[in-house]
C-alpha positions as CSV (number, residue, x, y, z in Angstrom):
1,X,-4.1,-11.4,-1.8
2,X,-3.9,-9.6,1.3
3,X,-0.6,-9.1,3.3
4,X,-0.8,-8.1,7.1
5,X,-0.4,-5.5,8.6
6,X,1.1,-4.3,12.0
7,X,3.6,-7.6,11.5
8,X,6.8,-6.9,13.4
9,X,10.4,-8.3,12.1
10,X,10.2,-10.8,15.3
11,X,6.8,-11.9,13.7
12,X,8.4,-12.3,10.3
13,X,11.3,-14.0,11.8
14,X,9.6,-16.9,13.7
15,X,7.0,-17.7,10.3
16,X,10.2,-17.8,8.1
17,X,12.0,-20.2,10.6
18,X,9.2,-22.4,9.5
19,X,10.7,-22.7,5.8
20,X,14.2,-23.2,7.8
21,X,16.1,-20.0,8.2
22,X,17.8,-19.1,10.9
23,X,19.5,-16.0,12.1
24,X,23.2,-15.8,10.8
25,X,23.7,-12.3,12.2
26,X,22.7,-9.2,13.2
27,X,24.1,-5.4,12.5
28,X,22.2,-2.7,14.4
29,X,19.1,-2.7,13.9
30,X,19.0,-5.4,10.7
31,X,18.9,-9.2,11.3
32,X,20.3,-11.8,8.4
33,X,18.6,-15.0,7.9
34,X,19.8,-18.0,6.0
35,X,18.2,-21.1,5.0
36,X,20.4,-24.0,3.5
37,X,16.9,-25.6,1.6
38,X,16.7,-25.3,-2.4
39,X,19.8,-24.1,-1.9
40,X,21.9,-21.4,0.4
41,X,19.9,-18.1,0.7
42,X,20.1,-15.1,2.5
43,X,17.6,-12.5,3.5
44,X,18.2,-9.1,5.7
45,X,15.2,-8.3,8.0
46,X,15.1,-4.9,9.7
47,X,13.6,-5.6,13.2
48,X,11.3,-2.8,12.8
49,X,8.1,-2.5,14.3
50,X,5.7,-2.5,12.4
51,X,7.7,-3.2,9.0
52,X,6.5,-1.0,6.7
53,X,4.0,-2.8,3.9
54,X,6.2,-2.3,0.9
55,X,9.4,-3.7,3.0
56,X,7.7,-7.2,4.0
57,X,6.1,-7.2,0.6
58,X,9.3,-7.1,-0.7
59,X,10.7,-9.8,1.6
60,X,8.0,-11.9,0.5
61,X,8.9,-11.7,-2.8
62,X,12.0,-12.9,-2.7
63,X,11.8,-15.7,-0.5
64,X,8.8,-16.9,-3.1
65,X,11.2,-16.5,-5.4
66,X,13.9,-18.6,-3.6
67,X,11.1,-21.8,-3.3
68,X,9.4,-21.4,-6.4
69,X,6.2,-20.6,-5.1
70,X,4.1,-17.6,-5.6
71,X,3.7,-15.2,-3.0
72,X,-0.1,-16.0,-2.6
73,X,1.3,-18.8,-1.7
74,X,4.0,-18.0,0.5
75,X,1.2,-15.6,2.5
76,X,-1.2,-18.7,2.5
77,X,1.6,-20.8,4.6
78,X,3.0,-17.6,7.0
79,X,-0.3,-16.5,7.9
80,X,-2.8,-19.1,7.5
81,X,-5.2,-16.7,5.4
């Protein structure tokens, strides 16, 4: 499984609005996420550009967590690989 690179927070945000979350906040430079589906869950997403590779692996992680899915998975539907 190969994750992107040179993926920007903005590009993260707009493919996890796609599994329902939505910006609940922002503090500096750090945007919050929530999605009410399988339940409430939140995720923090630096607006970084690029996001480093161990940061948005690390995101990934846990939202593939949060659905059940595995994160080949989870890359499969973001990023059309």
């Amino acid at each position: 499984m190969k994750i992107p690179r040179n993926f920007s927070g903005r590009d993260l945000i707009r493919r996890l609005q796609l599994l329902g979350y939505e910006p609940t906040r922002q503090t500096g430079s750090h945007i919050r996420l929530t999605t009410q589906q399988n339940g409430e869950h939140h995720i923090t997403i630096p607006n970084h550009d690029p996001l480093r590779i161990g940061t948005l692996s690390s995101i990934l992680s846990l939202v593939a967590e949060h659905f059940k899915i595995s994160k080949e998975e989870l890359v499969k539907q973001l990023f059309n690989f």
